[in-house]
DRENPA-3360 file (N, C-alpha, C; in nm, 2 decimals, always signed):
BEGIN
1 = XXXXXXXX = +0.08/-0.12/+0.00/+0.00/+0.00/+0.00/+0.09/+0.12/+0.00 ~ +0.03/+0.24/-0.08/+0.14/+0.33/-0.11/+0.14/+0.43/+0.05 ~ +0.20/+0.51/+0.09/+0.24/+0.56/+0.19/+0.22/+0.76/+0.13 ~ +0.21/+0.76/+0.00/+0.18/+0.86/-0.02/+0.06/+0.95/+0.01 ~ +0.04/+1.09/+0.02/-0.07/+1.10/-0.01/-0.12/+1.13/-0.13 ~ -0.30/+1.14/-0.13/-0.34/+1.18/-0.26/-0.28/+1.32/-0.34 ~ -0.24/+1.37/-0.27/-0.22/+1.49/-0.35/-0.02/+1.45/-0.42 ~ +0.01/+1.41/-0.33/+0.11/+1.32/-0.44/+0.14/+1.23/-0.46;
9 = XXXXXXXX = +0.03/+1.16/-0.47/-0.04/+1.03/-0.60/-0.08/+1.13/-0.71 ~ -0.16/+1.21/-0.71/-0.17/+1.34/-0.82/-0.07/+1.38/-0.88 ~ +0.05/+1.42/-0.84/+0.13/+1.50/-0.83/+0.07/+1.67/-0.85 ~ -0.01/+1.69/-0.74/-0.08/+1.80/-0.70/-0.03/+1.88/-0.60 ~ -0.05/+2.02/-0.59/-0.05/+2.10/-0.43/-0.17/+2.07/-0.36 ~ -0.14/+2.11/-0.24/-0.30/+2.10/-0.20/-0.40/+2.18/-0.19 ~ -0.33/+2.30/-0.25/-0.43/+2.42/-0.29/-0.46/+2.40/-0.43 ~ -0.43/+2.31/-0.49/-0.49/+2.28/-0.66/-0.63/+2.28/-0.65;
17 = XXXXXXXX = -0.63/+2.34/-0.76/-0.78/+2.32/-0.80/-0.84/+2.24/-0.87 ~ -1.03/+2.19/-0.88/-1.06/+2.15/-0.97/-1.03/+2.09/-1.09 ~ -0.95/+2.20/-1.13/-0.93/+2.17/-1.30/-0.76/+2.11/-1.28 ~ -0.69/+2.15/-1.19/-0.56/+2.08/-1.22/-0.59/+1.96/-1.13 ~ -0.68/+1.90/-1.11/-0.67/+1.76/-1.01/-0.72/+1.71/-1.13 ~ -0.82/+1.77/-1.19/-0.87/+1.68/-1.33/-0.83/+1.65/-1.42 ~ -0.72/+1.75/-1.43/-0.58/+1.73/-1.56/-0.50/+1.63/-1.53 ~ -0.47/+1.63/-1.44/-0.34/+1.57/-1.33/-0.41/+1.42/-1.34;
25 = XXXXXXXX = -0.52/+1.36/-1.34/-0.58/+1.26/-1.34/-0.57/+1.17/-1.51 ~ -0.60/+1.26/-1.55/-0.64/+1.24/-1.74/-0.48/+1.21/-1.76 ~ -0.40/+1.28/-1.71/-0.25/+1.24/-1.79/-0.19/+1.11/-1.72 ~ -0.22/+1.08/-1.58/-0.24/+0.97/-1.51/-0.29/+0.86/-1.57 ~ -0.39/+0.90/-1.58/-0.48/+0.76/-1.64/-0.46/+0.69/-1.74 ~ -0.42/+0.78/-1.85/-0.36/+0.72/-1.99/-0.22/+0.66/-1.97 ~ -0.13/+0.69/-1.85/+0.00/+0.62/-1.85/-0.01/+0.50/-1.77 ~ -0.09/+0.52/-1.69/-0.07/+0.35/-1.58/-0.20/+0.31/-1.62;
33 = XXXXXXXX = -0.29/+0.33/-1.71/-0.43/+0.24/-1.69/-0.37/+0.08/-1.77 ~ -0.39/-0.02/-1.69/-0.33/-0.18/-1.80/-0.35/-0.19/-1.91 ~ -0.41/-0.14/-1.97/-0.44/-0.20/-2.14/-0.35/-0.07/-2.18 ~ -0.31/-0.01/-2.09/-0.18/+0.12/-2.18/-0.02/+0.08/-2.15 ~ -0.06/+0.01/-2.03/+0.13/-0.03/-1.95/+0.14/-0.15/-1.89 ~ +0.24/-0.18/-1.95/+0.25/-0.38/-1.94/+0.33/-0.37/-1.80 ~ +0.36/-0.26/-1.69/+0.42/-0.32/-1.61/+0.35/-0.43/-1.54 ~ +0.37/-0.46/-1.42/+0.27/-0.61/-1.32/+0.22/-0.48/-1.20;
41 = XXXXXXXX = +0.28/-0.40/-1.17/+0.22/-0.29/-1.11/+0.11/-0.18/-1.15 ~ +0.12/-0.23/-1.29/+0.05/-0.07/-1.34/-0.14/-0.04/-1.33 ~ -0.18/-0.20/-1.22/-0.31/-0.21/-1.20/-0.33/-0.13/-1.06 ~ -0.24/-0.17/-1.03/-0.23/-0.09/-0.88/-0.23/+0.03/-0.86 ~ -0.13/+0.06/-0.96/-0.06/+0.22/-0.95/-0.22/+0.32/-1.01 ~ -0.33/+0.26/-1.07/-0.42/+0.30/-1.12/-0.50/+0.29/-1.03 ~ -0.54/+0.19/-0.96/-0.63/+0.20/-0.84/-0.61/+0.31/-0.76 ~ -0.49/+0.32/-0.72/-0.42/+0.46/-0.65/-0.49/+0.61/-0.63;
49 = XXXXXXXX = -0.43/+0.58/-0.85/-0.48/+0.71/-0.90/-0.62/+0.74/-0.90 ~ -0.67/+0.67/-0.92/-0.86/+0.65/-0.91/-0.93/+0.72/-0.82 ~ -0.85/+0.63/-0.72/-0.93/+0.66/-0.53/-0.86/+0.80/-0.48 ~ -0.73/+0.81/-0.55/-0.71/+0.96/-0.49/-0.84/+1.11/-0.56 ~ -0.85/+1.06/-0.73/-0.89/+1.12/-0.82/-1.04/+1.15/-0.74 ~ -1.13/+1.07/-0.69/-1.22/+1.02/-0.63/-1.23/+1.14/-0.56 ~ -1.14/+1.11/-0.45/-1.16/+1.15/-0.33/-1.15/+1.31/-0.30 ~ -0.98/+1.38/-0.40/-1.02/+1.49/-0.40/-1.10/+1.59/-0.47;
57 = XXXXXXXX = -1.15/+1.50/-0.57/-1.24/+1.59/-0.68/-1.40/+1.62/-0.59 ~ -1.42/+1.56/-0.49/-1.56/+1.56/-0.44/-1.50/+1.68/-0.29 ~ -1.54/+1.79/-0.26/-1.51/+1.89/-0.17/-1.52/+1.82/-0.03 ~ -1.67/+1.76/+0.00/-1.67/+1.70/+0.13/-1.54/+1.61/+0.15 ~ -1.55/+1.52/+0.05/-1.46/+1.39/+0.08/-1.28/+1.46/+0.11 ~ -1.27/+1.56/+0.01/-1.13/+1.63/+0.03/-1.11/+1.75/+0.13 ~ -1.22/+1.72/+0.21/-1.20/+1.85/+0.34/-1.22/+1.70/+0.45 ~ -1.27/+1.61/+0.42/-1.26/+1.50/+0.56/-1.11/+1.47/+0.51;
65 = XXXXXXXX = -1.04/+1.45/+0.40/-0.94/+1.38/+0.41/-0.85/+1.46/+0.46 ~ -0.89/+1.61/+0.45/-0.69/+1.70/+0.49/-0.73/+1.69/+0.63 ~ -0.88/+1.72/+0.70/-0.91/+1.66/+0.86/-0.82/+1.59/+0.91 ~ -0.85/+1.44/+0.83/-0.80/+1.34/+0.92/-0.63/+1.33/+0.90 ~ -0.59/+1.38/+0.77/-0.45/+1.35/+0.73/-0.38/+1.52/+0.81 ~ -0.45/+1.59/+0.86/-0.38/+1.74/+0.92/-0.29/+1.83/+0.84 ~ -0.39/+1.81/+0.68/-0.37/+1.92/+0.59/-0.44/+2.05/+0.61 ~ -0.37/+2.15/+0.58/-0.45/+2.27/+0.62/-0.43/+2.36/+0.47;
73 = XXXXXXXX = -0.48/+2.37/+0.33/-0.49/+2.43/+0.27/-0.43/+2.60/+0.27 ~ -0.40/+2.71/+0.20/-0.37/+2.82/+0.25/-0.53/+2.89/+0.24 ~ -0.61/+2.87/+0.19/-0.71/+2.92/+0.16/-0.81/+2.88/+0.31 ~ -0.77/+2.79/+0.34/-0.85/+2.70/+0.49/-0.82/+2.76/+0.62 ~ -0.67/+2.80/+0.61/-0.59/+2.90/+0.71/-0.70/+3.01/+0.73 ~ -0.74/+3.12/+0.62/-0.80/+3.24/+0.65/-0.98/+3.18/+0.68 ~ -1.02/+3.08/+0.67/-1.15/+3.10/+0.70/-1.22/+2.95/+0.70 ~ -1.31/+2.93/+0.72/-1.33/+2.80/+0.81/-1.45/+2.81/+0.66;
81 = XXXXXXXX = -1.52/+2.65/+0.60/-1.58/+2.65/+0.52/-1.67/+2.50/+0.49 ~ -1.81/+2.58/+0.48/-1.89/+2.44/+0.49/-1.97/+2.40/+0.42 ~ -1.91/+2.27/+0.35/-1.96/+2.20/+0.29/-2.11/+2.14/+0.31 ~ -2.20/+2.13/+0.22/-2.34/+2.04/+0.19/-2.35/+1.95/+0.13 ~ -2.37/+1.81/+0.20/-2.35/+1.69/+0.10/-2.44/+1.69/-0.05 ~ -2.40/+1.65/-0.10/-2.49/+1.64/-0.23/-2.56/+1.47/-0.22 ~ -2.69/+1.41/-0.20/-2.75/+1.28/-0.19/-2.65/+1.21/-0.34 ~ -2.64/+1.27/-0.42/-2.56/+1.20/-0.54/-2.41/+1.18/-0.55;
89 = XXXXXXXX = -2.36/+1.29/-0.44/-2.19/+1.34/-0.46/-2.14/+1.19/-0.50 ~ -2.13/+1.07/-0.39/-2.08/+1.02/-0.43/-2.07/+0.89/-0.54 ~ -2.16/+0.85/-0.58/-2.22/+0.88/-0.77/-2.14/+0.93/-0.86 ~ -2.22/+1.06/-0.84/-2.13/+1.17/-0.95/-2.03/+1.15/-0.94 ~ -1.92/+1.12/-0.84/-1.75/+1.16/-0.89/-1.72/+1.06/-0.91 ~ -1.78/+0.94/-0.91/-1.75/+0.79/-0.96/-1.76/+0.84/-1.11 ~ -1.85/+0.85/-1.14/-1.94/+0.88/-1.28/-1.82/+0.97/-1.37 ~ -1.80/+1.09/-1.29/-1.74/+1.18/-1.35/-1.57/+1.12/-1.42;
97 = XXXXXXXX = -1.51/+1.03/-1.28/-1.39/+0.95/-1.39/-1.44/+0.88/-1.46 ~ -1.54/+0.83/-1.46/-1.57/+0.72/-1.56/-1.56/+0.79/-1.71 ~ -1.61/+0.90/-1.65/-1.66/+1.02/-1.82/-1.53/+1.05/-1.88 ~ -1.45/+1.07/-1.78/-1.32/+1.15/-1.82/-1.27/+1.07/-1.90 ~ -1.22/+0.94/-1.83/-1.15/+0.82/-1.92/-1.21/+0.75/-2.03 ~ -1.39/+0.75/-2.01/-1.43/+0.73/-2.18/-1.42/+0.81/-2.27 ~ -1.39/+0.93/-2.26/-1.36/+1.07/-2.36/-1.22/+1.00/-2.43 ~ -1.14/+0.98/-2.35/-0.94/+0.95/-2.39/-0.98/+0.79/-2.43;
105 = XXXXXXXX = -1.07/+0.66/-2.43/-1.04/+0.62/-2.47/-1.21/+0.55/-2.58 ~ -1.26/+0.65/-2.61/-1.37/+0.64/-2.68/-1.45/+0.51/-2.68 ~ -1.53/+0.55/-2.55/-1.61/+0.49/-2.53/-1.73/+0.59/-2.46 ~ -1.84/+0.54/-2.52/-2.00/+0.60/-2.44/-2.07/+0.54/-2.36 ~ -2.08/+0.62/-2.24/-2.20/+0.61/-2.17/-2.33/+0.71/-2.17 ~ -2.44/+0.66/-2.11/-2.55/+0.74/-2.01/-2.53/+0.77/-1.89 ~ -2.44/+0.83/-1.85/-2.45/+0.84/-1.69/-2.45/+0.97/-1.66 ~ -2.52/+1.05/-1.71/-2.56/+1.19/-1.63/-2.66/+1.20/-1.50;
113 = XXXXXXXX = -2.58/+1.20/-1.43/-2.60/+1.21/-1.28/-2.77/+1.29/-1.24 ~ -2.85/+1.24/-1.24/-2.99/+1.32/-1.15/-3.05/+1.26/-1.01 ~ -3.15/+1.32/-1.02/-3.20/+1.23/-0.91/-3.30/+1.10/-0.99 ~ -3.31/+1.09/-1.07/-3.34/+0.98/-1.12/-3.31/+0.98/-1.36 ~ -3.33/+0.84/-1.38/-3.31/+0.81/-1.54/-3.39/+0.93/-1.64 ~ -3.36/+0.92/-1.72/-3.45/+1.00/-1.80/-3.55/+0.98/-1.89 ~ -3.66/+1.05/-1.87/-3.83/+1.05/-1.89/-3.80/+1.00/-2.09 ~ -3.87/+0.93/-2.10/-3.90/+0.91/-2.21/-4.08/+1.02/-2.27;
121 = XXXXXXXX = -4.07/+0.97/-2.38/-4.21/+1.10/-2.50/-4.28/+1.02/-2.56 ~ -4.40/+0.98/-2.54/-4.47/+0.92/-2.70/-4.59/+1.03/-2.70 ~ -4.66/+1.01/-2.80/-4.71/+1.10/-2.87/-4.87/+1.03/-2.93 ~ -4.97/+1.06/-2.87/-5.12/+1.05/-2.93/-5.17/+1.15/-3.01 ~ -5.22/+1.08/-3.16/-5.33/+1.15/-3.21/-5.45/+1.15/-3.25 ~ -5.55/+1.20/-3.18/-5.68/+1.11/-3.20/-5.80/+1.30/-3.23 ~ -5.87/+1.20/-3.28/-6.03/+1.34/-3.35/-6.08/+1.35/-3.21 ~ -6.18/+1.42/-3.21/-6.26/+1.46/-3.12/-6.37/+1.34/-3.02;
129 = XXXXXXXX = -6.36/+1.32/-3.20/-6.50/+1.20/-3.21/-6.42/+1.03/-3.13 ~ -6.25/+1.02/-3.13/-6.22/+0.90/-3.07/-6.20/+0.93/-2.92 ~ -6.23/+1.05/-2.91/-6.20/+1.08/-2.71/-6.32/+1.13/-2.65 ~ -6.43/+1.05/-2.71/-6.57/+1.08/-2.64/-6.55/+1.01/-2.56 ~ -6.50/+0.87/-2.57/-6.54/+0.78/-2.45/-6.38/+0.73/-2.39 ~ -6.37/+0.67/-2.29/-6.26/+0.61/-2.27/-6.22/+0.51/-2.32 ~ -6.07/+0.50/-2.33/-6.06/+0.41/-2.44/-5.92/+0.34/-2.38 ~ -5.84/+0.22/-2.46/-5.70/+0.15/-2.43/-5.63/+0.15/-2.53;
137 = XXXXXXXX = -5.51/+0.20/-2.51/-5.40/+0.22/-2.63/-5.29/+0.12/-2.59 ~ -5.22/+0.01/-2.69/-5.17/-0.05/-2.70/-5.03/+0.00/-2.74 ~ -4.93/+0.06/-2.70/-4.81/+0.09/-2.74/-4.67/+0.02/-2.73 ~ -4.60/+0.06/-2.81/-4.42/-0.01/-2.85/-4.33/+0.10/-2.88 ~ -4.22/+0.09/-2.76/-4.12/+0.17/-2.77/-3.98/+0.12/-2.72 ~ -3.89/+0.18/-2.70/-3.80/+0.11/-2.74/-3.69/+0.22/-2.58 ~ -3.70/+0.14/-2.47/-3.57/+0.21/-2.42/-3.47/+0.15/-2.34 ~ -3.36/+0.26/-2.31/-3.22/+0.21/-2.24/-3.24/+0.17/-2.10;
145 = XXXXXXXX = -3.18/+0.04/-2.08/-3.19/+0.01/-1.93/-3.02/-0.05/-1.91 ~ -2.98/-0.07/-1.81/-2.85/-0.09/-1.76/-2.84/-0.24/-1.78 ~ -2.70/-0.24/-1.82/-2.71/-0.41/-1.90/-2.65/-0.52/-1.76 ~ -2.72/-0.62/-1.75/-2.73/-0.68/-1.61/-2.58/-0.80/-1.62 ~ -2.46/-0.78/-1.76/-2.40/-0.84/-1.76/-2.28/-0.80/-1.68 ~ -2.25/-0.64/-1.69/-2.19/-0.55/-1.60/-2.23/-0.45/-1.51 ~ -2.38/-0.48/-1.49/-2.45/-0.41/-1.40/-2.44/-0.26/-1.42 ~ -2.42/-0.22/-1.56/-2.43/-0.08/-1.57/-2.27/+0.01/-1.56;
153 = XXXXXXXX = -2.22/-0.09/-1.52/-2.08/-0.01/-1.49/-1.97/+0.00/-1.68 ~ -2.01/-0.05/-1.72/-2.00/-0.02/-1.91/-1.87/-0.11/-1.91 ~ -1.81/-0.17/-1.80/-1.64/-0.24/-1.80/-1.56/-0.14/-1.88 ~ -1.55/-0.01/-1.83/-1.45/+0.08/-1.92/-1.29/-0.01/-1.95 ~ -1.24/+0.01/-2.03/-1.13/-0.02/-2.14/-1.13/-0.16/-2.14 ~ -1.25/-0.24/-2.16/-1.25/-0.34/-2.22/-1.38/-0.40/-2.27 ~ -1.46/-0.45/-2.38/-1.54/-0.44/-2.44/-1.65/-0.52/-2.37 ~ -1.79/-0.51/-2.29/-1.89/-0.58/-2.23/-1.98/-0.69/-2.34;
161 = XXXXXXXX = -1.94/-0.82/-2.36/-2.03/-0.87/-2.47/-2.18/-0.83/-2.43 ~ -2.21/-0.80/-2.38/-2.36/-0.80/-2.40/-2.41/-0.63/-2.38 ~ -2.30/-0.52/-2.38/-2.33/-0.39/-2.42/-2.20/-0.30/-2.49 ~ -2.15/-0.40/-2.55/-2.01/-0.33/-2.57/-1.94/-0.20/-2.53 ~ -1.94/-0.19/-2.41/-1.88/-0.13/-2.36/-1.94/+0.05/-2.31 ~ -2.09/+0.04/-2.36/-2.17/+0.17/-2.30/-2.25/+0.14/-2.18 ~ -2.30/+0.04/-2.11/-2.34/+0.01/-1.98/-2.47/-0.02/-1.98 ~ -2.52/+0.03/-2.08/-2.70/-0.01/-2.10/-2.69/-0.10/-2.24;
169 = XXXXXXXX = -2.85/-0.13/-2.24/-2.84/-0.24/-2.40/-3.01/-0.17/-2.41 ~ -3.05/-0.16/-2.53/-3.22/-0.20/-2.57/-3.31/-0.22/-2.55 ~ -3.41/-0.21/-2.45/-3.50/-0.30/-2.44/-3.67/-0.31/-2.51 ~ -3.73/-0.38/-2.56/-3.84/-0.35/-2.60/-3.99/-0.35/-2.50 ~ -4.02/-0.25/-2.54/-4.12/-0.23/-2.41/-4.32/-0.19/-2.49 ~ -4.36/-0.33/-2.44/-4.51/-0.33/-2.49/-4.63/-0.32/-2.38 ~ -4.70/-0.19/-2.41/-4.82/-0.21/-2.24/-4.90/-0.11/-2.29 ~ -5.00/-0.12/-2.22/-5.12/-0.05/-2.22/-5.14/+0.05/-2.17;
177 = XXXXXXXX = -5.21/+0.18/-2.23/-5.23/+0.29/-2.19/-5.36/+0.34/-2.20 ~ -5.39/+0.37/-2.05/-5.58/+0.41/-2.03/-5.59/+0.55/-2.06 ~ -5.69/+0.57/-2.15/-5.69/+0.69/-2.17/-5.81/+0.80/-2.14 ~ -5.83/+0.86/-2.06/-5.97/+0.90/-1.98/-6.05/+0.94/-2.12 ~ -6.22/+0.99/-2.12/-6.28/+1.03/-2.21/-6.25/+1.19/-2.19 ~ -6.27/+1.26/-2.30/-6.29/+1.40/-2.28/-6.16/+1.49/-2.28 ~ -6.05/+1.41/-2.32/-5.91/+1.44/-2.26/-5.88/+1.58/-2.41 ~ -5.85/+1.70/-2.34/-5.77/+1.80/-2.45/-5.66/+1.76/-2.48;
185 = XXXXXXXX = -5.63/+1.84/-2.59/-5.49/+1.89/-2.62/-5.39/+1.90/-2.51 ~ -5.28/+1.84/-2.48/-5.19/+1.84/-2.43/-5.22/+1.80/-2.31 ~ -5.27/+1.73/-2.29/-5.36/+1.64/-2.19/-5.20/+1.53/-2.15 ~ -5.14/+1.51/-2.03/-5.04/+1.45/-1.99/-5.04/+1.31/-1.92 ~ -5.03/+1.20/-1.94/-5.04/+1.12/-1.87/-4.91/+1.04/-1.82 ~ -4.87/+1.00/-1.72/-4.75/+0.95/-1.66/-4.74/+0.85/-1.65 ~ -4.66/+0.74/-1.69/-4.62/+0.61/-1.66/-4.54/+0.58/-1.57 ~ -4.52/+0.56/-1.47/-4.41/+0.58/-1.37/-4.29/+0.45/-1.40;
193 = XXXXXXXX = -4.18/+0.53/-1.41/-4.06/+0.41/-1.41/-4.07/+0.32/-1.52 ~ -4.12/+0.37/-1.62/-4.11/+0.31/-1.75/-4.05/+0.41/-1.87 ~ -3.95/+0.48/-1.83/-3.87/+0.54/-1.93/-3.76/+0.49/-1.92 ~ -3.60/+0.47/-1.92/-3.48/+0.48/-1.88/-3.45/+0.44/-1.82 ~ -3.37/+0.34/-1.81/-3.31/+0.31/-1.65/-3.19/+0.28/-1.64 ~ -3.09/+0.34/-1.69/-2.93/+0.33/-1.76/-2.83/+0.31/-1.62 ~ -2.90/+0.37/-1.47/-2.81/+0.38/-1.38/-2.85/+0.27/-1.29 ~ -2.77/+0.20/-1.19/-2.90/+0.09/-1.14/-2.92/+0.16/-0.99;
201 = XXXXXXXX = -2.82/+0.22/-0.96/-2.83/+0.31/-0.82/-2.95/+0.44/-0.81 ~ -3.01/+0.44/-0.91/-3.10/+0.58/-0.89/-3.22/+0.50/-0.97 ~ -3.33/+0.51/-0.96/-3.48/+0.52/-1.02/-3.51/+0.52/-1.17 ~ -3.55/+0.45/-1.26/-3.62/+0.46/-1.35/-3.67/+0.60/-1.41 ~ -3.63/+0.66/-1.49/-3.75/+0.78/-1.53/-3.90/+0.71/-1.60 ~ -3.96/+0.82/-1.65/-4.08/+0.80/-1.65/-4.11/+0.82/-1.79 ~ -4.23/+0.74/-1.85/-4.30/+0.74/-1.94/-4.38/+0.86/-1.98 ~ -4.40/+0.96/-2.04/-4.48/+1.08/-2.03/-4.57/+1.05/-2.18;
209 = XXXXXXXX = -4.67/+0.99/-2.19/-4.78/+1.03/-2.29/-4.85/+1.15/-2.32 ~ -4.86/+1.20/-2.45/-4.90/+1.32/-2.46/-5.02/+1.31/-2.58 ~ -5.11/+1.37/-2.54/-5.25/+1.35/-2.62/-5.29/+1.46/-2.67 ~ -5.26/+1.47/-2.81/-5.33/+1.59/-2.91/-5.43/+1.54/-2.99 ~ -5.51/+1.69/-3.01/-5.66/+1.64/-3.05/-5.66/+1.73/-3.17 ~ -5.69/+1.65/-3.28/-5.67/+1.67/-3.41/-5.82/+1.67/-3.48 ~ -5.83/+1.80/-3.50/-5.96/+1.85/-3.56/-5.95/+1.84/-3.76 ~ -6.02/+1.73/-3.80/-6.02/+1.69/-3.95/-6.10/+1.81/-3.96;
217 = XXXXXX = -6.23/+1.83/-3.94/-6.32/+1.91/-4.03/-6.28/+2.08/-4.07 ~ -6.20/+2.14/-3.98/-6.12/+2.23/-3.98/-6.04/+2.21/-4.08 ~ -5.93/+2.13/-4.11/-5.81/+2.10/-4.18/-5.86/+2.08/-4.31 ~ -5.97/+2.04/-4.28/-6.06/+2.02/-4.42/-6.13/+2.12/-4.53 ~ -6.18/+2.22/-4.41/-6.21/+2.30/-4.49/-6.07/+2.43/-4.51 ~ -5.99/+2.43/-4.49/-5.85/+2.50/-4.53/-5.84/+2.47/-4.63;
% end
């Protein structure tokens, strides 16, 4: 176990910022990641860099770490500063190297960090005369869910047979939709947790059906 700290596992100051912990990372990552350096160390020497990258890119996690390790910033000297956890922080800065290193080695994910997947759209068109009464709509669409061969994690720099290497795969999705009588124009109905589900740590988005009412006799006489 290395004896260093994170900030020189970085090769960082500890007043670095943001953007040079994230540089400092990216130039890292390409030199010791294994599929780039045949040493027998260079899996390790990446784990390192990871958990350091992790740790100080997230504010909380890098104000507990100079705590416990009895770093004092020069910026920390003049004034005492307090952090708000974020329910997703630590998510997001998983996510965020994951992003970094699929950029350098071209690979795509879905992982934009919310509080839940994202809402899928379909679209109804019906006359006046088919939304007298209530009725059932049969629909087929098509979305991203997190592939259960790598559990969503995409196996960055090496290819997932069953999502090659973006973390979600396809899925085809058929079900029924009630549709009240009398319903206007832009009339919204919700499917819950039937949109997206690319992350497996956060919630499903949602299905949003949208009902427009299409007047022929009008269009007709135009």
């Amino acid at each position: 176990m290395s004896t260093k700290s994170y900030y020189e596992i970085l090769g960082v100051s500890v007043d670095a910022s943001l953007e040079e912990i994230k540089r400092a990372f990216r130039s890292l990552a390409l030199r010791w990641h294994p599929d780039q350096n045949s040493r027998p160390d260079a899996k390790e020497h990446f784990q390192q860099i990871r958990e350091a990258y992790e740790t100080l890119i997230d504010p909380e996690k890098r104000s507990r770490y100079n705590r416990t390790h009895g770093i004092c910033p020069a910026k920390d000297r003049q004034k005492k500063r307090v952090f708000r956890k974020n329910p997703a922080s630590e998510l997001q800065c998983s996510k965020i190297a994951s992003d970094i290193i699929a950029d350098y080695f071209g690979l795509y994910r879905e992982c934009r960090v919310t509080t839940k997947c994202r809402d899928l759209r379909y679209d109804f068109h019906f006359t006046p005369a088919h939304l007298e009464n209530a009725r059932n709509e049969t629909i087929s669409y098509v979305r991203w869910v997190y592939c259960n061969e790598c559990v969503g994690k995409g196996l960055p720099f090496r290819s997932c047979v069953m999502c090659r290497g973006r973390g979600f795969v396809e899925e085809r999705v058929t079900l029924t939709v009630s549709i009240p009588a009398g319903c206007r124009s832009g009339h919204q109905i919700r499917v819950r947790g039937m949109g997206d589900h690319t992350i497996p740590e956060i919630p499903a988005g949602d299905l949003l059906v949208y009902i427009h009412v299409v007047n022929t006799e009008k269009n007709h006489e135009k």
